[in-house]
C-alpha positions in Angstrom: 7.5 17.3 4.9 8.6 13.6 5.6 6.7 11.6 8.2 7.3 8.3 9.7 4.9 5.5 8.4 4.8 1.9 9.3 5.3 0.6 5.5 4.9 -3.2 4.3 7.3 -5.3 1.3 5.9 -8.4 0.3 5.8 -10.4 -3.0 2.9 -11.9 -4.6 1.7 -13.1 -7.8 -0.4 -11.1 -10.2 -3.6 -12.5 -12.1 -1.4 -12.8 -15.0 0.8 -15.2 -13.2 4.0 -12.7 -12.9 5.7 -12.0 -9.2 5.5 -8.8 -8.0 7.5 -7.3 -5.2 5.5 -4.1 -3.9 6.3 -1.9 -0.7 2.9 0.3 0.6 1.1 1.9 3.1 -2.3 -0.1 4.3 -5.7 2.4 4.1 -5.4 2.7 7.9 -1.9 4.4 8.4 -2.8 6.5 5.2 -3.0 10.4 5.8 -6.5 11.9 5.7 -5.2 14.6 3.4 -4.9 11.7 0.9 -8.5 11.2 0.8 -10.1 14.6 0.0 -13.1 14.0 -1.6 -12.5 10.5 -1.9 -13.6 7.5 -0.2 -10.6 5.8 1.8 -9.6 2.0 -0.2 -11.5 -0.9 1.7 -10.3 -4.6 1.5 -12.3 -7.3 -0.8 -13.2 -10.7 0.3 -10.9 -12.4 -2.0 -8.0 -11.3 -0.3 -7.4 -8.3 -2.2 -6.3 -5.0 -0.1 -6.2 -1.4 -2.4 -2.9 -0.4 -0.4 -0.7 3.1 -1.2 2.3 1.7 -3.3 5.3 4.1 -2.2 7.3 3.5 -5.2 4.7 4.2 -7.9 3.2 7.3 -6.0 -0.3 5.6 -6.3 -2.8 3.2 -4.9 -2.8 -0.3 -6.4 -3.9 -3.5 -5.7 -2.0 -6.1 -3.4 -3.1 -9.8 -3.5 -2.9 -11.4 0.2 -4.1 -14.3 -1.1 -1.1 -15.3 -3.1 1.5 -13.9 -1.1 4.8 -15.5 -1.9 7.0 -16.2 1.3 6.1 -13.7 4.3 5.4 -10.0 4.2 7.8 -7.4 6.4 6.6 -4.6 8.5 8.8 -1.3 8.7 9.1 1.9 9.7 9.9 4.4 6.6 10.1 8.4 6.8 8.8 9.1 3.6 6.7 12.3 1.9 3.7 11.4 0.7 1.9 13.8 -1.9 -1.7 15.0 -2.2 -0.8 18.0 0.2 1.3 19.8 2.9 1.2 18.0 6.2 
């Protein structure tokens, strides 16, 4: 079942120097059913947020702190796994 999410595209650059181009989900607007018996994703000091990538189907790691040009907020209807909601 699709829901709407506010969703996030930004570029940064990864510790080995590449670009990367990532659109996600930050922990807040995530879907508890996501988290069963897992502890929700928290931000590091270094700029670092564990955010819900929505074309790998995963969580991964988006670098704040070496964002390249600016970072767009959207609203997506997507279907996100882990269960039925």
């Amino acid at each position: 079942m699709k829901s709407t999410y506010t969703t996030y595209t930004g570029t940064f650059k990864k510790q080995d120097g590449q670009s990367r181009t990532m659109t996600f989900i930050r922990p807040s607007d995530i879907p508890s059913h996501l988290f069963e018996g897992k502890t929700r994703p928290q931000s590091n000091p270094k700029g670092q947020e564990v955010v819900y990538d929505v074309k790998a189907k995963s969580f991964r790691t988006f670098n704040w702190g070496t964002v390249q040009g600016s970072v767009s907020q959207h609203q997506s209807s997507l279907s996100l796994g882990g269960g039925n909601s």
